[in-house]
C-alpha positions as CSV (number, residue, x, y, z in Angstrom):
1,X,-4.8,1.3,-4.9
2,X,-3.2,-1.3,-6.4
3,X,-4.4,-2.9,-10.0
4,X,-4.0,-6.0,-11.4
5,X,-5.3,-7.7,-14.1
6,X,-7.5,-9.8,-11.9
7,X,-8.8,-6.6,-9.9
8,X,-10.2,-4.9,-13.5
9,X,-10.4,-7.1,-16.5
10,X,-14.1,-8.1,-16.9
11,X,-15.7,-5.3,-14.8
12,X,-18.7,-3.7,-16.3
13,X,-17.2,-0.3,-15.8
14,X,-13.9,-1.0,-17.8
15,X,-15.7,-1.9,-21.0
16,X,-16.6,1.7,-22.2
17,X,-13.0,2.4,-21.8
18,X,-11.4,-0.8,-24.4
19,X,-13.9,0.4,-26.7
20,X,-13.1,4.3,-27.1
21,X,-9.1,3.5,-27.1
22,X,-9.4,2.6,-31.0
23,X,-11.8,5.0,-31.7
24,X,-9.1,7.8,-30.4
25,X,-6.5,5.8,-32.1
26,X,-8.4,5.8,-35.4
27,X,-9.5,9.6,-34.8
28,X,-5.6,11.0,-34.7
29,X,-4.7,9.2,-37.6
30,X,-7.8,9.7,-39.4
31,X,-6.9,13.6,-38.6
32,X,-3.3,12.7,-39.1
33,X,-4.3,11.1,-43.1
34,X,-6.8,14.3,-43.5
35,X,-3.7,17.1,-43.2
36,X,-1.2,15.1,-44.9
37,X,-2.0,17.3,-48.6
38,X,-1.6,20.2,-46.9
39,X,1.2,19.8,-44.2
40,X,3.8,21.3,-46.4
41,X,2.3,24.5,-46.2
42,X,5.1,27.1,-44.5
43,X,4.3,28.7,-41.7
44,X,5.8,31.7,-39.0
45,X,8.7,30.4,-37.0
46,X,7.5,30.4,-33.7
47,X,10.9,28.7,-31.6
48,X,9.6,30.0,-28.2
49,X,6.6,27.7,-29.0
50,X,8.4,24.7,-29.4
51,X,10.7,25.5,-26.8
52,X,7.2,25.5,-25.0
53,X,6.2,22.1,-26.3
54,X,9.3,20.8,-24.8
55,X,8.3,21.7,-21.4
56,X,4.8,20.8,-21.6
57,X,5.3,17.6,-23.6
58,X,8.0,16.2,-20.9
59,X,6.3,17.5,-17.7
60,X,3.2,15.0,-19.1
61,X,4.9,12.6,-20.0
62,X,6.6,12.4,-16.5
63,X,3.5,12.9,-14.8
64,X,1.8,9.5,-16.3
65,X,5.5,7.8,-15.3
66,X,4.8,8.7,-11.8
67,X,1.2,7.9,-12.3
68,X,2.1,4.3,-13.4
69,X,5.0,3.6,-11.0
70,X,3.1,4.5,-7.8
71,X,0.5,2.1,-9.5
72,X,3.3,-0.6,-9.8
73,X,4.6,0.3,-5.5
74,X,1.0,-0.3,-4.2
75,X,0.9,-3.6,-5.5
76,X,0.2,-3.3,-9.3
77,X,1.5,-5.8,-12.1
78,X,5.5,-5.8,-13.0
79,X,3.6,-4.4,-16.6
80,X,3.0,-1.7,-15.0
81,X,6.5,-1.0,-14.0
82,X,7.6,-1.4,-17.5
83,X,4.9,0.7,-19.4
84,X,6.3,3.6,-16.7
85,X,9.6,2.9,-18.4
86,X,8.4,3.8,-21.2
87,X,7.2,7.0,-20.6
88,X,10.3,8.1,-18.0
89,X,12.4,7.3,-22.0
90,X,9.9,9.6,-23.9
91,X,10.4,12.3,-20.6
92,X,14.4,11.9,-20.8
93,X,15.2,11.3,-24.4
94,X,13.8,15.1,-24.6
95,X,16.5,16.6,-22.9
96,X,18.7,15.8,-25.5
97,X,16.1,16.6,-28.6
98,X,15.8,20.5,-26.7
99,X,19.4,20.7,-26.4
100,X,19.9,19.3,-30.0
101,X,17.4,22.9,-31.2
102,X,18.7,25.0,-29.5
103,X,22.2,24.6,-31.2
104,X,20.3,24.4,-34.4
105,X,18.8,27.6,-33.9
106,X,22.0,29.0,-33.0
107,X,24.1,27.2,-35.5
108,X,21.7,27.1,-39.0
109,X,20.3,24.6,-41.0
110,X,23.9,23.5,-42.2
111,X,25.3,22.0,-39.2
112,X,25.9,18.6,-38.0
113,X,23.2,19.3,-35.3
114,X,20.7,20.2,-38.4
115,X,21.6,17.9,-40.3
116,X,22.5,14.5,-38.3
117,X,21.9,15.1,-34.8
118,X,19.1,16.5,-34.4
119,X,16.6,14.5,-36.9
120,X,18.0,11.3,-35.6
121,X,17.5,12.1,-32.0
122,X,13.7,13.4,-33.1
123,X,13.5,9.5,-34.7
124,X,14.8,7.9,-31.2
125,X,12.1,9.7,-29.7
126,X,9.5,8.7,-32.0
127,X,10.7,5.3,-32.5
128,X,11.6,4.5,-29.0
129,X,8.6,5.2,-27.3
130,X,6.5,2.6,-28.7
131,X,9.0,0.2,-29.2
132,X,9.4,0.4,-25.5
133,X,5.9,0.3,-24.8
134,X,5.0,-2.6,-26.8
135,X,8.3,-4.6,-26.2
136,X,7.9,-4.1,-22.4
137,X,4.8,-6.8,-22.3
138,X,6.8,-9.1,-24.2
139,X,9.8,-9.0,-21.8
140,X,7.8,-9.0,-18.5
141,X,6.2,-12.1,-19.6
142,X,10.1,-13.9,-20.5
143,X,11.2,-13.1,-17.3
144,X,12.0,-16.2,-15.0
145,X,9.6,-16.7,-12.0
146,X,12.4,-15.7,-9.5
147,X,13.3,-12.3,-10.8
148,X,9.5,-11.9,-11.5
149,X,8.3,-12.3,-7.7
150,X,11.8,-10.6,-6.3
151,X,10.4,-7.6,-8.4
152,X,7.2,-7.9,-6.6
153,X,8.6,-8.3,-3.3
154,X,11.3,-5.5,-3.5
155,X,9.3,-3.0,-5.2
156,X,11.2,0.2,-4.5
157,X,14.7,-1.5,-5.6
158,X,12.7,-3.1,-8.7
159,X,11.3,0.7,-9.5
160,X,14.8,2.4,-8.8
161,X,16.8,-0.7,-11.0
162,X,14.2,0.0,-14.4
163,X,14.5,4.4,-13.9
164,X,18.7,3.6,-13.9
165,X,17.9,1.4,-16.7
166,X,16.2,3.9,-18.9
167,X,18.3,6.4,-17.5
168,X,21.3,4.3,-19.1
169,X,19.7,3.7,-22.4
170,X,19.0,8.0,-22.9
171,X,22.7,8.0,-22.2
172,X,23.7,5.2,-24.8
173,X,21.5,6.7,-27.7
174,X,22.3,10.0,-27.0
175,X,26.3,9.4,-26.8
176,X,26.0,7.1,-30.0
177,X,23.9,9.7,-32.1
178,X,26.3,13.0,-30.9
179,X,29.5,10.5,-30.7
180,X,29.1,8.8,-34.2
181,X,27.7,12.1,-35.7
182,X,30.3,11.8,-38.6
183,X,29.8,8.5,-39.1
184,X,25.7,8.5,-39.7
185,X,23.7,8.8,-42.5
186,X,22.6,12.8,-43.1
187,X,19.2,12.9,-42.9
188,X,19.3,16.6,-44.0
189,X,21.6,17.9,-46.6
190,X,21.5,22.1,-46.8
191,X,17.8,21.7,-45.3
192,X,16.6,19.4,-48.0
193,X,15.6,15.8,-46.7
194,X,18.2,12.8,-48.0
195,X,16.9,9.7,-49.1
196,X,18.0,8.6,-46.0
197,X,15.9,10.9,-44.6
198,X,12.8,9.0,-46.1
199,X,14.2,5.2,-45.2
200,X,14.6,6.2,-41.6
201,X,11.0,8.0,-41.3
202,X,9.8,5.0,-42.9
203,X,11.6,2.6,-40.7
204,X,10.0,4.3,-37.3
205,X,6.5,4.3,-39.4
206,X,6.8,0.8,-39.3
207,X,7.8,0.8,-35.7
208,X,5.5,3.0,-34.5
209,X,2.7,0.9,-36.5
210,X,4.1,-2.4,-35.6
211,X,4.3,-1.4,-31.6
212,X,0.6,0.0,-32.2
213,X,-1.0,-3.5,-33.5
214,X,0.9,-5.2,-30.6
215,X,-0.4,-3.0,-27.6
216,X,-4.0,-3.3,-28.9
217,X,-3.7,-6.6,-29.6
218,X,-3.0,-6.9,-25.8
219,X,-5.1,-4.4,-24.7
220,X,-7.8,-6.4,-23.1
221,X,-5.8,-7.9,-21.3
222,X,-4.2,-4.7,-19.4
223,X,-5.6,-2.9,-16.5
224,X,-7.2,0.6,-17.4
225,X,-4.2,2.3,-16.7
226,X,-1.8,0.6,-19.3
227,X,-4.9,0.8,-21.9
228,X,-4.2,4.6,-22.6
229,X,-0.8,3.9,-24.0
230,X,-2.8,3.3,-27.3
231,X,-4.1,6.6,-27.6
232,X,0.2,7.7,-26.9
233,X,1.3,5.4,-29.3
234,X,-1.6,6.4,-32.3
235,X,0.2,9.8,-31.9
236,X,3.7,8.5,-32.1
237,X,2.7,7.4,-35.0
238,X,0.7,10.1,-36.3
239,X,3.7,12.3,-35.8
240,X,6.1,9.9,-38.0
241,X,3.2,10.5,-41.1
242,X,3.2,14.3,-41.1
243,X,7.5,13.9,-40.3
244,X,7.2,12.1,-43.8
245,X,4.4,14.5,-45.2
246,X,6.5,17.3,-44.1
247,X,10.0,17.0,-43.1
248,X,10.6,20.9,-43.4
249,X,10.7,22.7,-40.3
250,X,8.0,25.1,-39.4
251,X,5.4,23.8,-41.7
252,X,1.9,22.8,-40.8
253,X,2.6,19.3,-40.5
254,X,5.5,20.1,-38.2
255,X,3.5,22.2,-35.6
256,X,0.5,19.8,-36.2
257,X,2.7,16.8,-35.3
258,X,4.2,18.3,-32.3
259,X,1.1,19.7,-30.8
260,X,-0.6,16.2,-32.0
261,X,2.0,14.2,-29.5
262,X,1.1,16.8,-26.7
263,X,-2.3,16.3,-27.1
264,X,-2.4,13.2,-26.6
265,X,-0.2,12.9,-23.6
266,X,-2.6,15.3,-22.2
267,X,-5.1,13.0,-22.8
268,X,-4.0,10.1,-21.3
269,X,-2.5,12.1,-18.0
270,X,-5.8,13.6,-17.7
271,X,-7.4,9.9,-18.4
272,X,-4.9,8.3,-15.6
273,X,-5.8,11.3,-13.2
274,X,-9.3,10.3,-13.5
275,X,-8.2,6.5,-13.5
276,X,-6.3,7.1,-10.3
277,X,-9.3,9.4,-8.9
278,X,-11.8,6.2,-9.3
279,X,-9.4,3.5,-8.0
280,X,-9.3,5.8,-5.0
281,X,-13.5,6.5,-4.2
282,X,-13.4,2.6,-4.7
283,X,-10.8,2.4,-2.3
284,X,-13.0,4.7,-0.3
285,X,-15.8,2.4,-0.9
286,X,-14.4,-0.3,0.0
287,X,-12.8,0.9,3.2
288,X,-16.2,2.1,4.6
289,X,-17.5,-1.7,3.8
290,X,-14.4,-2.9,5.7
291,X,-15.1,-0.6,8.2
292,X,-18.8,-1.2,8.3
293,X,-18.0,-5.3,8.6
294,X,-15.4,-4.0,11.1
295,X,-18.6,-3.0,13.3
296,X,-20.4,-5.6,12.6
297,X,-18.0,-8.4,13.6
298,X,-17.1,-6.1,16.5
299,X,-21.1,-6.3,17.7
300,X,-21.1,-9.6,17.0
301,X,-17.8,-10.5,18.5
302,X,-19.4,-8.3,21.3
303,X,-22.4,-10.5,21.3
304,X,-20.3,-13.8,21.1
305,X,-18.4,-12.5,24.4
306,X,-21.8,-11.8,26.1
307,X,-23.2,-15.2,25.5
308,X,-20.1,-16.9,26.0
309,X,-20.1,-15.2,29.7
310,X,-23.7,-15.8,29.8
311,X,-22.7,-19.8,29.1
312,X,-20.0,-19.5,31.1
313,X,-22.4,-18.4,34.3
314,X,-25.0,-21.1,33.6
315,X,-22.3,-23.4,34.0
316,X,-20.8,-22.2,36.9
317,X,-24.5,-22.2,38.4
318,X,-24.7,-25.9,37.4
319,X,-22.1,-26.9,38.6
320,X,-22.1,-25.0,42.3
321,X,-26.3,-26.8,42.2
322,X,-24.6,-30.2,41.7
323,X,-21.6,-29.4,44.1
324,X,-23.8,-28.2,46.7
325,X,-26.8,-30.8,46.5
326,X,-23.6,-33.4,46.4
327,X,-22.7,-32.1,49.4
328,X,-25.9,-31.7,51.2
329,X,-27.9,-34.3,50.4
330,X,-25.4,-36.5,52.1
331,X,-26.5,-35.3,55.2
332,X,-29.9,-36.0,55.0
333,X,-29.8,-39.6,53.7
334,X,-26.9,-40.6,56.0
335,X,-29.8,-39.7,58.8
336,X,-32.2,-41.9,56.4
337,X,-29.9,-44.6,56.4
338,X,-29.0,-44.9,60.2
339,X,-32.8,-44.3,61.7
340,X,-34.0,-47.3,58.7
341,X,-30.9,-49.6,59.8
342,X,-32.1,-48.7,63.5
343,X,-35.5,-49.5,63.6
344,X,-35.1,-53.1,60.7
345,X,-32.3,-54.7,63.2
346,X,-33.5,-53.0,66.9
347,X,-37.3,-53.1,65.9
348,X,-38.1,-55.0,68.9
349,X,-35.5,-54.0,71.5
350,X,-36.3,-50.1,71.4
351,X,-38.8,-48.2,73.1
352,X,-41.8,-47.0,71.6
353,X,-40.9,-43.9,72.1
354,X,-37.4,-44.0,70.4
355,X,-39.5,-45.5,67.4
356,X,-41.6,-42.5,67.2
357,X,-38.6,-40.2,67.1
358,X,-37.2,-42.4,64.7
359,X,-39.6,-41.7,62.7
360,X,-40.8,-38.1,63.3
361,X,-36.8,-38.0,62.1
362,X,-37.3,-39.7,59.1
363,X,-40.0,-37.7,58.0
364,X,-38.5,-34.2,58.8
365,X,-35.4,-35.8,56.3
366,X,-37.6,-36.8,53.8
367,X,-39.1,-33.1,54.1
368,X,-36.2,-31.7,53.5
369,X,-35.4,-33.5,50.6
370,X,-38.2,-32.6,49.3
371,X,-37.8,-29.0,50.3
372,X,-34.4,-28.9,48.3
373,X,-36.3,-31.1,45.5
374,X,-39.3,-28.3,45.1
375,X,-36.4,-25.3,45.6
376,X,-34.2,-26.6,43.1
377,X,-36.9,-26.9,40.4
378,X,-37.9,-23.7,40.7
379,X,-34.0,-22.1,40.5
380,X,-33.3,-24.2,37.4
381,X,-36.3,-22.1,35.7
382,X,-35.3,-18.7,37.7
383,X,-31.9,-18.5,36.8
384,X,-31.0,-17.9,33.2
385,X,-34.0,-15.8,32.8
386,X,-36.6,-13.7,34.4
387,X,-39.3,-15.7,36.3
388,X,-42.7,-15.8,34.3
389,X,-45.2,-14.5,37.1
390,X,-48.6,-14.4,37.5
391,X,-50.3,-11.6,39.4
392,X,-54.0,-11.2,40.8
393,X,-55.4,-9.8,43.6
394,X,-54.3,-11.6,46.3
395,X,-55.8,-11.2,50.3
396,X,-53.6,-10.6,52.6
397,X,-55.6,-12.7,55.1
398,X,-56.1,-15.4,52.5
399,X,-52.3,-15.9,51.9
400,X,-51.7,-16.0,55.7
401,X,-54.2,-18.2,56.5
402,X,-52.1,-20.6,53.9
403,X,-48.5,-20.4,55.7
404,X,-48.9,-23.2,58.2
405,X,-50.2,-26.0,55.4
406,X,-46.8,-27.5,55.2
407,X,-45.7,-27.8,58.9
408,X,-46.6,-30.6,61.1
409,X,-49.5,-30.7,64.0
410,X,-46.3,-29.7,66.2
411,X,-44.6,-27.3,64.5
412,X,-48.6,-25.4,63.8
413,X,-48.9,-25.4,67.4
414,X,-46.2,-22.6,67.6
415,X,-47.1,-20.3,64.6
416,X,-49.6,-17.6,65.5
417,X,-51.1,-15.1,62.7
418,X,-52.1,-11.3,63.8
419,X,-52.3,-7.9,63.0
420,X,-54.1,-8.5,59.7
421,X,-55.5,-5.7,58.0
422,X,-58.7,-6.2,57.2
423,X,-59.8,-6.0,53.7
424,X,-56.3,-5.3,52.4
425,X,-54.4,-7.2,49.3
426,X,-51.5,-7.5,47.4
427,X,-51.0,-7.6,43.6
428,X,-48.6,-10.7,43.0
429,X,-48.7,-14.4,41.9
430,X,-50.6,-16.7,44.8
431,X,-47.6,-19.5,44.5
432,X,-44.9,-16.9,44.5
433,X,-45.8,-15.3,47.8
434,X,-46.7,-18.5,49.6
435,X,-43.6,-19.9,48.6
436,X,-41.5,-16.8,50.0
437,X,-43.5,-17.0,53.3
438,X,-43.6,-20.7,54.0
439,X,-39.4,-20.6,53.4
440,X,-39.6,-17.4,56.1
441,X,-42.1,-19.9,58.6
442,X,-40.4,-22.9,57.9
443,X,-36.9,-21.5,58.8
444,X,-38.4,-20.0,61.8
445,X,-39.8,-23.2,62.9
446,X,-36.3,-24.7,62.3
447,X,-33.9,-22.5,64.1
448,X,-36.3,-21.3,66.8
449,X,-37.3,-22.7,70.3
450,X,-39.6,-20.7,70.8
451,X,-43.3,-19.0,69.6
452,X,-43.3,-17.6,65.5
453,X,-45.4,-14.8,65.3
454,X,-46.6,-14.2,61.6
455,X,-48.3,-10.6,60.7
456,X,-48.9,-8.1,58.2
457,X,-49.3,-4.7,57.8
458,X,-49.5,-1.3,55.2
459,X,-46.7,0.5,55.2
460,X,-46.6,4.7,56.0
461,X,-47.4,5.4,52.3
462,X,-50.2,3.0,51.7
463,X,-48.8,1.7,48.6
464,X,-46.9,-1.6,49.8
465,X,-47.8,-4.3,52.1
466,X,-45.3,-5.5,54.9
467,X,-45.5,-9.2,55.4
468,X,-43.2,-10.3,58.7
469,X,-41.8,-13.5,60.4
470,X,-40.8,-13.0,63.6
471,X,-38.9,-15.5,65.6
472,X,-37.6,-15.6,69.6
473,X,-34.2,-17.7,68.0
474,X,-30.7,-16.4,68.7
475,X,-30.9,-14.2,65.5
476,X,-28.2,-13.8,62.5
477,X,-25.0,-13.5,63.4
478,X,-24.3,-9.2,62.4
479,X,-21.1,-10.7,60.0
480,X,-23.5,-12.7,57.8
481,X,-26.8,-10.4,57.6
482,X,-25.6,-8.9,54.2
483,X,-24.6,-12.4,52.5
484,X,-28.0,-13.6,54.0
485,X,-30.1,-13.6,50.7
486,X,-27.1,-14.6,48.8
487,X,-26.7,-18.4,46.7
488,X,-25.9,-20.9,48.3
489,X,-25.3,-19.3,51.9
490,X,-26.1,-20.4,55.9
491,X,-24.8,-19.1,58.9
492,X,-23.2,-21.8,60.8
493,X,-25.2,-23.1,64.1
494,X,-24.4,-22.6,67.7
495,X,-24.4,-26.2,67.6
496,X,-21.5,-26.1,65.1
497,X,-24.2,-27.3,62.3
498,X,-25.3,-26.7,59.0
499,X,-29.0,-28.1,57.7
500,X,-30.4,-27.3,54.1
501,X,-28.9,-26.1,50.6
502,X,-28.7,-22.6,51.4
503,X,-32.0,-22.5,48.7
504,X,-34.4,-21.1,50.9
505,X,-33.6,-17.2,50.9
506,X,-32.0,-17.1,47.5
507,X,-35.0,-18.4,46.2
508,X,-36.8,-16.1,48.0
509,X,-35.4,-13.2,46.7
510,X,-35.5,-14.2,43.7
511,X,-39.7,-14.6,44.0
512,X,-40.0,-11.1,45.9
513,X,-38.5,-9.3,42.9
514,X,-40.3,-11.1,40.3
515,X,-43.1,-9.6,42.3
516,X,-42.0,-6.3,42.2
517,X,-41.2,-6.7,45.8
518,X,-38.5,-6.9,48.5
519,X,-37.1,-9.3,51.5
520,X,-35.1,-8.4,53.9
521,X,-33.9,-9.0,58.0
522,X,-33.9,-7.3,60.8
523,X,-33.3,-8.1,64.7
524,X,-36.1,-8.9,66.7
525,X,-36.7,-7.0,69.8
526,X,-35.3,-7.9,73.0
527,X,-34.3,-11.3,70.6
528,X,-34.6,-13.3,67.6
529,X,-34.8,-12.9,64.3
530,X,-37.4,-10.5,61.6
531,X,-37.8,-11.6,58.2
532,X,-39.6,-9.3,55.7
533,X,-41.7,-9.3,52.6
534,X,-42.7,-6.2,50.8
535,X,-45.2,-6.3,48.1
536,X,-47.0,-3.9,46.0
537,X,-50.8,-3.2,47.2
538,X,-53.3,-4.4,44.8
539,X,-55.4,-0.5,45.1
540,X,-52.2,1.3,44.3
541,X,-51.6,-0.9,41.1
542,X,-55.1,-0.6,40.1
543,X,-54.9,2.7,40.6
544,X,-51.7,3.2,38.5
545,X,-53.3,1.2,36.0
546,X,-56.6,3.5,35.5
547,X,-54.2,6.7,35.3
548,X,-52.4,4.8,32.3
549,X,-55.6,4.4,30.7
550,X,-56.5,7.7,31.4
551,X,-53.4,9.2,30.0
């Protein structure tokens, strides 16, 4: 809630505001100059309602005090601080002034209360409000740069060191008026004014006149809050006109003056209330766009986490592609190597038949780089996003028909397709499905001895297609079937071996959902090894689509 003169000066809201201050300041004197003929006019004694006035008048006045020093704690100019001051002197230098009628209603109008104390504390209070308030701009602006940001810094022992200093200066004007009553001018002699009387009224005129023309000189340059000391001050001085219009007690100008002073320090408590009211619903404002930004950076910082995991991921999966094809690739052209060294320095001194399986090895090596080449391409464009597919009716027959195009003469010899049904089909990219089942017949053909039997079948609903790969191998060891699909995964050998990347089955995975679809193994019966394909049928997705249309 704090206000500086950088937080308010030159907002479009605080211009109506600079402009009605001297059209209230120019109203109460204005009103002031208009009663002035007739403010001698006698009227009832009414004590109780001055007694009244009192009360009201000093409960106002420390009501804006407050106001302005709770302005000064949450961060408000050292101005600020000092215009509060002011008002805590006005609020304090009352005390006295009450105390000083009562005695003179108690006492008459020929006492040294009627006649010295009291006037001259009335012309403290008059005078020493807006000498206060005018003089306290003056001397926040002298004071050195260290005692200037200590104040801002210790705000509560800055706050409690001005309300001991005010509290000290009531004390000193009050002592010195009652202490040297003897020794002042009489401002009243028998309840007639002196021409003492007239010098002193004049002397505060000037002060309160003087202190006027300063504040609104500065005005622009205060925060809203200070402003309204204007409209304080105009009655001030107000007051000191019908004092000199009408310096008999219980006249018009004397109940206009006092209820002119109250007035206005209703008016500028109401206009701090208000003032303190809109600081706070633009306090409001601005901590629901705080709080709002607060969200935002909170979804974005959410967001920034996400991709940053997301980035973190994609490099992880980088760098286990290039750790593992470091790895395996070794293997392959270390076999490349030593059959091409073989058969350029022993061409002639080996067998033909050790030259045929010297090559028959090269090529299954050179396979299986290509096998990691073709896998590897197509997990760079799986992983960081979903796989674009392309789905058409597919035969069943036609895509089995396809699953021996990449084995050799030898390795055809042993895969047998059966148990087709006939006219049946499967809704799912062409490449996607010969992919998965060339990985399931090529593995077969790999780590089985024996006959591969390749088949298909509908499942008990009718709504999926089982694809299987059956092999008469020593199966998967029971340990490793759930990490079977996994990244980067092969069960060792019996032979103590690894061969490939571990692509194959990831890769397949990934395909078979793409497609809507499922892999998974199970044990052959009495032995070897069962690997599944489950796609959607190409009738039940046709049929789903013609009930959407229907819908």
């Amino acid at each position: 809630m704090a206000v500086g003169p950088g937080n308010i000066a030159g907002r479009p809201e605080e211009a109506p505001i600079r402009r009605r201050l001297p059209v209230y300041a120019i109203a109460v004197v204005a009103v002031t100059l208009a009663l002035v003929p007739i403010a001698g006019y006698r009227l009832t004694v009414h004590p109780n309602l001055i007694i009244s006035f009192f009360v009201l008048m000093a409960s106002a006045d420390l009501l804006t005090a407050y106001l302005l020093v709770q302005q000064f704690l949450a961060g408000g100019r050292v101005a600020t601080l000092g215009l509060s001051s002011a008002y805590l002197y006005s609020t304090l230098m009352m005390a006295p002034y009450a105390v000083g009628f009562t005695r003179i209603q108690r006492l008459g109008s020929e006492s040294a209360w009627s006649e010295v104390c009291g006037p001259w504390l009335f012309l403290a209070l008059l005078g020493g409000f807006p000498a206060l308030a005018a003089a306290q701009q003056y001397l926040v602006a002298a004071l050195p740069g260290r005692l200037s940001e200590l104040a801002r810094t210790r705000r509560r022992a800055a706050a409690g060191i001005a309300a001991s200093s005010v509290l000290a200066l009531v004390v000193a004007v009050t002592g010195t008026v009652v202490g040297a009553a003897d020794r002042l001018p009489r401002l009243y002699l028998g309840g007639t004014p002196t021409v003492a009387c007239r010098w002193a009224v004049i002397a505060t005129l000037l002060v309160a006149a003087v202190s006027l023309l300063a504040v609104v000189r500065n005005s622009r340059h205060r925060p809203a809050v200070e402003q309204w000391v204007v409209v304080a001050i105009s009655a001030s001085l107000a007051t000191t006109i019908l004092f000199m219009a009408a310096p008999h007690r219980y006249t018009l100008g004397y109940y206009a003056a006092r209820i002119t002073l109250l007035v206005s320090s209703g008016v500028v408590l109401l206009a701090l209330l208000a003032e303190t009211a809109n600081l706070y619903r633009r306090l409001w404002a601005a901590h629901e766009d705080l709080d709002r930004a607060h969200r935002e950076l909170s979804h974005r910082a959410e967001h920034l986490a996400t991709v940053n995991r997301e980035l973190e991921a994609a490099g992880a999966w980088k760098s286990d592609i290039i750790a593992t094809l470091s790895h395996e690739i070794n293997q392959p052209l270390a076999v490349i190597s030593a059959y091409s060294e073989e058969l350029t320095h022993e061409w002639d001194t080996i067998t033909e038949e050790e030259r045929r399986a010297a090559v028959q090895a090269l090529g299954n090596r050179v396979n299986q780089l290509l096998d990691m080449a073709a896998h590897l391409l197509v997990l760079c464009h799986a992983e960081p996003g979903e796989l674009d597919t392309h789905p058409v009716v597919l035969p069943v027959e036609h895509a089995l028909t396809r699953v021996t195009d990449n084995l050799s003469k030898q390795a055809r010899s042993r895969v047998s397709v059966c148990d087709c049904p006939s006219g049946a089909a499967v809704w799912a990219d062409p490449v996607h499905t010969h992919e998965v089942l060339t990985n399931f017949v090529t593995n077969a053909v790999k780590y089985s001895p024996g006959d591969i039997r390749v088949s298909a079948a509908l499942d008990d609903t009718g709504h999926d297609v089982l694809f299987a790969v059956t092999d008469e191998g020593n199966g998967v060891p029971a340990d490793f079937v759930e990490h079977l699909f996994d990244r980067f995964t092969q069960a060792e050998q019996s032979s103590g071996g690894r061969t490939g990347a571990g692509f194959g089955l990831y890769l397949s995975r990934l395909l078979a959902e793409a497609n809507q679809g499922q892999v998974w193994y199970e044990d052959a019966v009495p032995h070897g090894s069962r690997f599944m394909l489950r796609l959607p049928s190409a009738e039940t997705v046709g049929a789903e689509t013609v009930g959407a249309e229907t819908r």
